[in-house]
N, C-alpha and C positions, 0 to 999 in steps of 0.2 A: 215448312219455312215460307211457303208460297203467302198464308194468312196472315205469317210476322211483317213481310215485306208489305204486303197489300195496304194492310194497317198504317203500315209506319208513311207508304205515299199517300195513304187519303187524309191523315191527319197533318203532317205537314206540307202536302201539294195546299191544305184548304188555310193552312197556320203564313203560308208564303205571300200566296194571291197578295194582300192587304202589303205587301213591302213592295211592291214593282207601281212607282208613280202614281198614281190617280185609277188602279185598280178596284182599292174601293168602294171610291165613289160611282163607278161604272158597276159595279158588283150592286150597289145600293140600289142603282136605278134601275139595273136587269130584275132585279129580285121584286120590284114596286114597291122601296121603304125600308127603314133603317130596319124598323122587326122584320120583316121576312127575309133581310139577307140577315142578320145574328140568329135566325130561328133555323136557317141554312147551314151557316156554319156551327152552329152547337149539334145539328146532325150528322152533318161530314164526320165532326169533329169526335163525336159519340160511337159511332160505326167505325171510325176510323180505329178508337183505342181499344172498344170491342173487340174486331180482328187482332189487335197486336196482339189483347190479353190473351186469348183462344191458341194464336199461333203460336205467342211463348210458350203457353201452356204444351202446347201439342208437339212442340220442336222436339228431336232427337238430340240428347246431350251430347253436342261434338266441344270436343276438350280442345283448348289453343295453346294454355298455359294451364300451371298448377301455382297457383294463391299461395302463398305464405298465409298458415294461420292467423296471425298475425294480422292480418289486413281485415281482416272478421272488426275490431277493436279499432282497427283506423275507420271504419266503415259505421260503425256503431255510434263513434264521435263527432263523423264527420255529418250525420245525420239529426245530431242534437237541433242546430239551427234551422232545418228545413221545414215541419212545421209554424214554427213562428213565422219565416218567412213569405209560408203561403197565406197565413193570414191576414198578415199585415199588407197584403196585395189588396186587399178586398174591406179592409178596415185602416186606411192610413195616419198615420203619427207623425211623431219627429222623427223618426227610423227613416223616413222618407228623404232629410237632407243628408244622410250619408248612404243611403241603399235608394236610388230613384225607384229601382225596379224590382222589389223584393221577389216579386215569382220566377222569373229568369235567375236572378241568382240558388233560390232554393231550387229550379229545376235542375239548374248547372252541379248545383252539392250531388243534391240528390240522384244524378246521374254520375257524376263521377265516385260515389261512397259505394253504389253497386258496381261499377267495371273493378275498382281496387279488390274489391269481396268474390269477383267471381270471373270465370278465365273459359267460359264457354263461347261459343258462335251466336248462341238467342240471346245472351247477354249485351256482345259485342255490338252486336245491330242494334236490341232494342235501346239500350243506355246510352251506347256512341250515336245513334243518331239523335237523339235527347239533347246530349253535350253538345256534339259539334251546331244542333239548329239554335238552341239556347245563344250559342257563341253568337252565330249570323245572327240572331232577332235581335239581341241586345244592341248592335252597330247598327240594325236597321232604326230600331224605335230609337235611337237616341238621335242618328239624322235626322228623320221624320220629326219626333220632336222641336230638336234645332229649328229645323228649314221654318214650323208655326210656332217660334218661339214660345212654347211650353214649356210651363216648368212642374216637376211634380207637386200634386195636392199634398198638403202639410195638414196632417192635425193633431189633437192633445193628445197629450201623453199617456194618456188613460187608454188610449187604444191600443200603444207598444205593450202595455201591460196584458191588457185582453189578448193581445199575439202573443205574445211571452208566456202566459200561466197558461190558454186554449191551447196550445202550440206545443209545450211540452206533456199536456195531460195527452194529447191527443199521439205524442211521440210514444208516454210510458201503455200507454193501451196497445196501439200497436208492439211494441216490445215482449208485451205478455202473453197478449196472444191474438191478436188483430193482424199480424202476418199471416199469421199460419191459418187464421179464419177464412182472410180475403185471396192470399196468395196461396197457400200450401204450404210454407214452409215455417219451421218454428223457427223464431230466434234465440229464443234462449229456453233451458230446461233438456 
């Protein structure tokens, strides 16, 4: 558990930093330039989720609750949208005037489609702490925003589509067998 935990502070201790006032930009200047502090934070960042995966991996399955079958199929659906929406983070459309912040929202599914599916302690940490920072960063970057009057980047439509088709291929491979590649577990079969 010690690695779950470890994980879960280095990646969001280094995901927070950037919300507390003019942190960043003191982060920018300590590091000497905008590359060396994002070349900082992709390594926090990198080690940090390392640790989680190794820790979840290695955690002892302590049981909290027992899942309704059931929630396997909530979980299944609630997962359709999460790949398009991490694409469309990094390739933006018109998706953008109704989802400002597509990766927050697909982190936010994406963490709450595994707590419904699974009722352990390495679950609970790793997902709840997903959900609830998700929750926090979304109210930060939308102040943050606000305060430099930003508005999200809009582009054609042709890039919802590239989220949309990337996004679900990238959903039915994981399904097949890209869980069970990357994580260990099958989803389905």
């Amino acid at each position: 558990m010690g690695q779950l935990v470890a994980g879960i502070g280095l990646f969001f201790f280094a995901h927070a930093l950037p919300m507390i006032g003019s942190m960043r930009a003191r982060l920018v200047q300590a590091f000497g330039g905008e590359q060396r502090y994002l070349l900082g934070f992709a390594l926090a960042s990198l080690i940090g989720m390392i640790l989680m995966a190794r820790g979840y991996g290695a955690m002892d399955f302590v049981a909290l609750w027992d899942p309704p079958r059931w929630t396997r199929a909530v979980a299944f659906v609630l997962m359709l949208p999460v790949f398009p929406l991490l694409i469309a983070a990094y390739l933006p459309g018109t998706l953008r005037k109704t989802i400002p912040h597509p990766m927050l929202l697909g982190v936010k599914i994406w963490a709450l489609a595994h707590l419904i599916a699974n009722g352990d302690l390495g679950s609970l940490l790793l997902f709840g702490s997903f959900l609830a920072f998700g929750v926090i960063d979304l109210i930060s970057v939308k102040r943050r925003q606000r305060a430099a009057g930003k508005t999200p980047t809009i582009g054609p439509v042709r890039n919802d589509i590239i989220a949309l088709v990337g996004g679900l291929a990238i959903y039915a491979i994981t399904m097949a067998w890209g869980h069970a590649a990357i994580i260990g577990v099958a989803l389905v079969g």
